[in-house]
C-alpha positions as CSV (number, residue, x, y, z in Angstrom):
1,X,0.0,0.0,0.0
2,X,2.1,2.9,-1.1
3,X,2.2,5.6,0.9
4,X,0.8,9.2,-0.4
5,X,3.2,11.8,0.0
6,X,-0.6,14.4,0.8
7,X,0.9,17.3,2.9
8,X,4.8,18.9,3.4
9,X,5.8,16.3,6.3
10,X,9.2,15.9,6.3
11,X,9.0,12.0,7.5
12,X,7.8,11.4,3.7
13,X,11.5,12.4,2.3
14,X,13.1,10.2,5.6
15,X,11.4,7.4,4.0
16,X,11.9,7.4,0.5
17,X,15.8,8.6,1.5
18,X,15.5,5.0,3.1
19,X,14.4,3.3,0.1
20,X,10.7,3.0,0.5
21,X,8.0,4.0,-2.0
22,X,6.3,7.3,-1.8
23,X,4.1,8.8,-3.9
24,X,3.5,12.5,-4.9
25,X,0.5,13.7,-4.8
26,X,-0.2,14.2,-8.5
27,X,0.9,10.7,-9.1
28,X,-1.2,9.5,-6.7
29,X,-4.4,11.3,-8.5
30,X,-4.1,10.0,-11.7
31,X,-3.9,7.0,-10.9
32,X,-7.2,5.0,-10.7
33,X,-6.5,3.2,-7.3
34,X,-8.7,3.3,-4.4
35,X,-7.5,5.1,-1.1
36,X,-7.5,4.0,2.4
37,X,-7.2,7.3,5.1
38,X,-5.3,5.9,8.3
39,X,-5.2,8.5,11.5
40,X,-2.2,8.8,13.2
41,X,-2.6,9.9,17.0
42,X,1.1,10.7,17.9
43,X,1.5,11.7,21.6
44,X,4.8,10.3,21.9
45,X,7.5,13.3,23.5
46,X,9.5,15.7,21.6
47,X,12.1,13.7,21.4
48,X,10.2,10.7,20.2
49,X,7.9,12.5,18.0
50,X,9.5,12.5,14.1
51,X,10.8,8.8,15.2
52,X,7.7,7.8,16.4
53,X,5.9,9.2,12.9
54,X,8.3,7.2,10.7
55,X,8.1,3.9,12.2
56,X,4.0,3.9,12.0
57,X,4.4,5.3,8.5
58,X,7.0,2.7,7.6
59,X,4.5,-0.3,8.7
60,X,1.3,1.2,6.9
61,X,3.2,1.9,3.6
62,X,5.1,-1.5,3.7
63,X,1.9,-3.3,3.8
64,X,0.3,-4.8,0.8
65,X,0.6,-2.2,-2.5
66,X,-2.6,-2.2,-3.9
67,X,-4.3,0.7,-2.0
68,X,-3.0,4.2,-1.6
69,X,-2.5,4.9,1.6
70,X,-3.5,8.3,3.1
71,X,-1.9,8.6,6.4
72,X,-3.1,12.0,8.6
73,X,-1.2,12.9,11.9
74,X,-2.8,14.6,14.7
75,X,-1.9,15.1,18.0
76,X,-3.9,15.9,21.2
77,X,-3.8,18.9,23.4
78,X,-2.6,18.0,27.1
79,X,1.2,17.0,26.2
80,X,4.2,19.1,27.3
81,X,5.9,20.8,23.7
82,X,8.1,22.9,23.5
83,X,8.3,25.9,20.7
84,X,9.8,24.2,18.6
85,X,8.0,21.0,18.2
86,X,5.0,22.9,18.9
87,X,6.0,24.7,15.2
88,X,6.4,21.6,13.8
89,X,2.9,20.2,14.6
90,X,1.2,23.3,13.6
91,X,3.2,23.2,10.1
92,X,2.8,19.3,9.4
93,X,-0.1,17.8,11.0
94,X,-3.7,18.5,11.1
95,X,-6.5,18.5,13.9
96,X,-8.6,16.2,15.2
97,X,-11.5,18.6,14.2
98,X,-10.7,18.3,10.8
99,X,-10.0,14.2,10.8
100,X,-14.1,14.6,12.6
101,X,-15.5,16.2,9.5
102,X,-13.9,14.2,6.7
103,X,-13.8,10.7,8.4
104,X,-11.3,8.2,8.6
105,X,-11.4,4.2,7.7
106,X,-9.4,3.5,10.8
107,X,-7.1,4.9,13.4
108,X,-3.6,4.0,15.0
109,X,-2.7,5.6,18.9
110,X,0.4,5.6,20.0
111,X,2.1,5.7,23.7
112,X,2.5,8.4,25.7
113,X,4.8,9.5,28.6
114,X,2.8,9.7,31.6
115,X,3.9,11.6,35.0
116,X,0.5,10.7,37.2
117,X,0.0,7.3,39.0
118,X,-3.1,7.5,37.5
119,X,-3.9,7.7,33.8
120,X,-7.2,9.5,34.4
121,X,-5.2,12.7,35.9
122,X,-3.1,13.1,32.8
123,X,-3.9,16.6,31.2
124,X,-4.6,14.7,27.9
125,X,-7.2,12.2,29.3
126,X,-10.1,13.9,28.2
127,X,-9.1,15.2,24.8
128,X,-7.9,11.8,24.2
129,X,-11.5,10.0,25.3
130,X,-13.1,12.4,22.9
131,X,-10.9,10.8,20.1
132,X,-11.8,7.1,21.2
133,X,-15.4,7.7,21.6
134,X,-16.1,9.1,18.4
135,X,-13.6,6.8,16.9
136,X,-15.9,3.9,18.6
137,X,-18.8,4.9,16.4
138,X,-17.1,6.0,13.0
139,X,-13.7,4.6,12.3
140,X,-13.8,1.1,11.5
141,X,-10.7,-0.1,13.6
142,X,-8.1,1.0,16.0
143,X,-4.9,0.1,16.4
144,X,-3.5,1.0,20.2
145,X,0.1,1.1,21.5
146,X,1.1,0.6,24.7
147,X,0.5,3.1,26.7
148,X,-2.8,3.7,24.5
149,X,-3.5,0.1,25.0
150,X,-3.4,1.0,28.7
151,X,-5.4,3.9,28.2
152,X,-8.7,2.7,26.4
153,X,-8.7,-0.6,28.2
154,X,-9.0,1.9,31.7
155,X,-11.7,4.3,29.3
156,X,-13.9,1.3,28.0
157,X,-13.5,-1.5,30.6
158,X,-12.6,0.2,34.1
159,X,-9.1,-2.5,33.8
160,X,-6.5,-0.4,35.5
161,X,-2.7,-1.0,34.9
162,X,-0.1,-3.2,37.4
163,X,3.3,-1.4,38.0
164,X,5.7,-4.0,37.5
165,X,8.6,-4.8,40.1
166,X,11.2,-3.2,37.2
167,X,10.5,-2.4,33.8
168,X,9.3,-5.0,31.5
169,X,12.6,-4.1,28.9
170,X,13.9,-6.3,25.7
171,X,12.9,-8.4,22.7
172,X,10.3,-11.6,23.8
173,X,9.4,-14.7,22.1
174,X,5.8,-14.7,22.0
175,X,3.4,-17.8,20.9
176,X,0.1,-17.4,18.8
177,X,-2.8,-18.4,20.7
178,X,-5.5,-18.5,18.2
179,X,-4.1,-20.0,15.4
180,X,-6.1,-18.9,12.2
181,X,-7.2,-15.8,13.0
182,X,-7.3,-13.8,10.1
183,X,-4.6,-11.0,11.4
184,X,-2.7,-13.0,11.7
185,X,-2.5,-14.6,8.3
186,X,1.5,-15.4,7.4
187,X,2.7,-14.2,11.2
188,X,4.8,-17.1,12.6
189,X,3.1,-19.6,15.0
190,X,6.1,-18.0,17.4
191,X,7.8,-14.5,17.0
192,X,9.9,-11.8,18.7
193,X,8.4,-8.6,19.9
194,X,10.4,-5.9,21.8
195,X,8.3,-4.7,25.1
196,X,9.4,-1.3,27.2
197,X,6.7,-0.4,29.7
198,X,6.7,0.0,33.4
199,X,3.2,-1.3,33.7
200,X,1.2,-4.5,32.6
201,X,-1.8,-5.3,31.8
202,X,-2.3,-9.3,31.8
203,X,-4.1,-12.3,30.2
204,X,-6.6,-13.0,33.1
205,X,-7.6,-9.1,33.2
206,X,-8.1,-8.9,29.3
207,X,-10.4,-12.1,29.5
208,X,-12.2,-10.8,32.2
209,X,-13.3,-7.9,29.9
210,X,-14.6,-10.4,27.3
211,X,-11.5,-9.7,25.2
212,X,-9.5,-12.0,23.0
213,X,-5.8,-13.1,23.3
214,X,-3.9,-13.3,20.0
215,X,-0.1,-13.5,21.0
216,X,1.6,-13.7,24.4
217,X,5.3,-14.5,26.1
218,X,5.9,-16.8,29.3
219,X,8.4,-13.8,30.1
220,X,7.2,-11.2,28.0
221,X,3.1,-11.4,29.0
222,X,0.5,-10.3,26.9
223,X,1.2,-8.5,23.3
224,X,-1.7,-8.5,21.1
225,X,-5.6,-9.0,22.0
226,X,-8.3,-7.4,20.3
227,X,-11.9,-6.9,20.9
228,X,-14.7,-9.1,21.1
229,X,-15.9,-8.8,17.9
230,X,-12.1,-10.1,17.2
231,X,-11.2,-6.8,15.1
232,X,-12.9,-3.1,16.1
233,X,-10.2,-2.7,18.8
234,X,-6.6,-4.3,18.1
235,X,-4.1,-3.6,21.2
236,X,-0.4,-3.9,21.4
237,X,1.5,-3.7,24.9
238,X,4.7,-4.8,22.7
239,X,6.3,-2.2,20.0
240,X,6.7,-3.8,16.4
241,X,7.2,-1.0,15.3
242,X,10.3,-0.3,16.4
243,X,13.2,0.6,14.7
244,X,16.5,-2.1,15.4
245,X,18.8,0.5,17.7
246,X,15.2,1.4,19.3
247,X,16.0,-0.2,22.4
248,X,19.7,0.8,22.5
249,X,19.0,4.3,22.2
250,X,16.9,4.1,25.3
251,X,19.9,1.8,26.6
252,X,22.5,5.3,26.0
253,X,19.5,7.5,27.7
254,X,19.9,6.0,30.6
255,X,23.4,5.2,30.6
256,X,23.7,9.2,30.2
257,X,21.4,9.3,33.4
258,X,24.1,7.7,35.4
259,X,26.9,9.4,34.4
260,X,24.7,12.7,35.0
261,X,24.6,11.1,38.7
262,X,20.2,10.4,38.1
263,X,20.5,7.1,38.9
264,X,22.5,4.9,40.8
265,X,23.3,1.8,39.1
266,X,24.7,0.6,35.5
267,X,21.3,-0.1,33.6
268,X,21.3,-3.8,32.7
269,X,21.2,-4.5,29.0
270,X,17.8,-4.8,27.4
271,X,16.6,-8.8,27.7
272,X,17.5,-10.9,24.7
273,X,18.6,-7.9,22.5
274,X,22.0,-7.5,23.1
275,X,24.7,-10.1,21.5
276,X,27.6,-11.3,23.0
277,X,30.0,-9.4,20.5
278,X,27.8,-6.3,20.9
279,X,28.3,-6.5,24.6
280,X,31.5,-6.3,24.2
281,X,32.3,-3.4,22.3
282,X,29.2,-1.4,25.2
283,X,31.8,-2.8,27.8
284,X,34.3,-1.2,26.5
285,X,32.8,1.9,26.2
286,X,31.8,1.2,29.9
287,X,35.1,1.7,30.9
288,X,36.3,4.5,28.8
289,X,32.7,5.9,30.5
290,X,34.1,5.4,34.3
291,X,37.7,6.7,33.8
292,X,35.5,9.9,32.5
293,X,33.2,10.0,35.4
294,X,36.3,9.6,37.8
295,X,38.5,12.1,36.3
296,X,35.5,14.9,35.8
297,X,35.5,14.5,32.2
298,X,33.7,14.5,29.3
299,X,31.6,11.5,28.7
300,X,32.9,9.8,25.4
301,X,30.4,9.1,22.7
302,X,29.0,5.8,22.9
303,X,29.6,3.6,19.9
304,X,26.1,3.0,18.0
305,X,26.9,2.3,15.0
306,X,29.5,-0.3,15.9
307,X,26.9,-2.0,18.4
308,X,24.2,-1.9,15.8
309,X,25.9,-4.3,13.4
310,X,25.8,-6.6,16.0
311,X,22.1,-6.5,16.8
312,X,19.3,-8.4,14.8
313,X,16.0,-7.4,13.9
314,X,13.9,-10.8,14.7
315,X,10.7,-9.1,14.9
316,X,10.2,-6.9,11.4
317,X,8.8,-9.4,9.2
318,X,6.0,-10.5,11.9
319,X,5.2,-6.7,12.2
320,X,5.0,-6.1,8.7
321,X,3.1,-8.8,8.0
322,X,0.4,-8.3,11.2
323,X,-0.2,-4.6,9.5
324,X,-0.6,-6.2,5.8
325,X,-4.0,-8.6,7.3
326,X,-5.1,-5.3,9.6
327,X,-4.9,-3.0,6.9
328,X,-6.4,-5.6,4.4
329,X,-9.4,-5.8,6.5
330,X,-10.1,-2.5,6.3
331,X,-9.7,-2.1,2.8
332,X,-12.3,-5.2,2.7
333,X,-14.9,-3.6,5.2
334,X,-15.1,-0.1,4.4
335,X,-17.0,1.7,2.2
336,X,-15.7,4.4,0.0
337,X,-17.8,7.0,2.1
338,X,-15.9,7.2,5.7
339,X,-18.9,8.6,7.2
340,X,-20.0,5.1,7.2
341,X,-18.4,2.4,9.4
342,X,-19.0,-0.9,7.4
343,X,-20.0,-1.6,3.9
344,X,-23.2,-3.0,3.4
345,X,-23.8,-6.3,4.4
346,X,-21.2,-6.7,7.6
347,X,-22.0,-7.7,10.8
348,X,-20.6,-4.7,13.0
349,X,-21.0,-7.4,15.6
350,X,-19.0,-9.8,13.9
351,X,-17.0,-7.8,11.2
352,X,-14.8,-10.8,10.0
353,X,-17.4,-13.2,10.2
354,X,-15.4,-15.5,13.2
355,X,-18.7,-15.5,15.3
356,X,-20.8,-16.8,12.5
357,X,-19.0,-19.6,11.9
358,X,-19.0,-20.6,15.4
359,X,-15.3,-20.1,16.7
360,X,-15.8,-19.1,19.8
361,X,-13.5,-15.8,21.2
């Protein structure tokens, strides 16, 4: 589904730079292909923002090539900015009032940073439940991330999030658990995910909400249920999305955190994402990191690209193809006018037709 290159964000460039088809605009209108429009609800941080943008985008526009793909970014008032990202956002995205007048066929949310115990105090809460409720009655799916999995399982079924005893941090094998299901047509019976979240949400409080589990890890926990009709709600607590040096760039965050005297102790590597060789050249750095703490000096620059040719992406081609069956249903349940949910003839109750054929959630 190639990507449609619709407004002056600077992501699209990033992304054909990167090898991956883009269309202009004027291509994209003569030819006679019909478009999917995808909303992007980024409330990632500043500093996550633009990275956040070109992952999603990278998914949707890797996905199967028949449809041009529309993809419209929005935020949500509520989330710390500063000017200059603040700029940015009024430059290249658009509003959710807009998004509400021309409709959408369905809608990813991202994760958030969050600095309440309680997601319900956040200054975005509200704006963000006026999103998911009208997206509830006129989008035909959404697609939640983490924290935004967190967020609508606490707005529609009163589930609240566990704190975990220390961050839930590294790339999991996870097991399918309903084999057959149609998103996940092609995904490995058994595939990585990376996970990094302080929180957890798990398998006995998603079934208690009459919710289906798709994938999950013995170490990991849960990554992917969706709603009971098996497709209106899709939630991720794991991040496919991510990029390979993802996780080692929150690795060097916090490794700048301790040199910075914020926190006490060495993080520990990220689980099952850092290779033996790759350790070595960070524990080397380590030391050169120490002798500059010790002596008052400058901290030296830590290594990536060295480490980063010793990491593997395991998880890409499960991710890739998890968003070719979402996005496929879509394209296969929407009508051309947004306004409406389903094309004629679906089941909203049962929009893949699961239910009907008596496999039971």
């Amino acid at each position: 589904m190639p990507l449609v290159a619709h407004s002056s964000l600077p992501s699209f460039d990033d992304l054909r730079r990167a090898g991956h088809e883009v269309l202009s605009l004027d291509g994209a209108l003569h030819q006679d292909i019909r478009e999917l429009h995808i909303g992007l609800l980024n409330m990632m941080p500043d500093a996550a923002l633009r990275v956040t943008e070109r992952q999603f985008l990278r998914m949707v526009g890797n996905s199967n090539k028949i449809v041009q793909m529309y993809v419209h970014l929005f935020t949500v008032p509520g989330i710390e900015r500063n000017e200059e990202t603040r700029a940015y956002i009024d430059r290249h995205y658009t509003t959710f009032d807009a998004l509400r007048a021309e409709g959408l066929d369905a809608l990813i949310i991202t994760g958030a940073n969050v600095t309440n115990p309680a997601l319900d105090e956040e200054p975005f809460w509200q704006p963000l439940e006026q999103v998911v409720e009208w997206a509830s009655q006129q989008v035909t799916s959404v697609l939640c991330s983490c924290l935004a999995t967190h967020s609508l399982l606490k707005h529609f079924h009163g589930i609240d999030r566990v704190l975990l005893p220390s961050k839930r941090w590294g790339v999991y094998n996870h097991r399918v658990t309903r084999p057959g299901h149609p998103l996940l047509r092609d995904v490995n019976t058994r595939f990585d995910v990376p996970h990094s979240r302080n929180n957890d949400i798990d398998r006995a409080q998603f079934e208690r909400a009459g919710l289906t589990v798709l994938a999950e890890s013995a170490d990991g926990g849960v990554h992917l249920a969706v709603s009971a009709d098996q497709f209106r709600v899709v939630y991720f607590q794991g991040h496919p999305e991510y990029d390979i040096n993802s996780l080692l760039k929150e690795y060097v965050r916090e490794a700048h955190r301790w040199f910075a005297g914020e926190r006490d102790d060495v993080p520990p590597y990220p689980e099952h994402y850092v290779s033996d060789a790759a350790a070595a050249v960070i524990e080397r750095w380590w030391d050169e990191a120490r002798a500059a703490r010790k002596a008052g000096a400058t901290l030296p620059n830590f290594p990536e690209q060295d480490v980063v040719q010793l990491l593997d992406n395991t998880w890409g081609d499960s991710g890739k193809a998890f968003f070719n069956n979402w996005l496929g249903a879509v394209y296969k349940l929407t009508h051309r006018d947004r306004n409406r949910v389903f094309d004629d003839g679906v089941d909203p109750e049962d929009p893949l037709g699961l239910l009907k054929r008596g496999d039971t959630p």
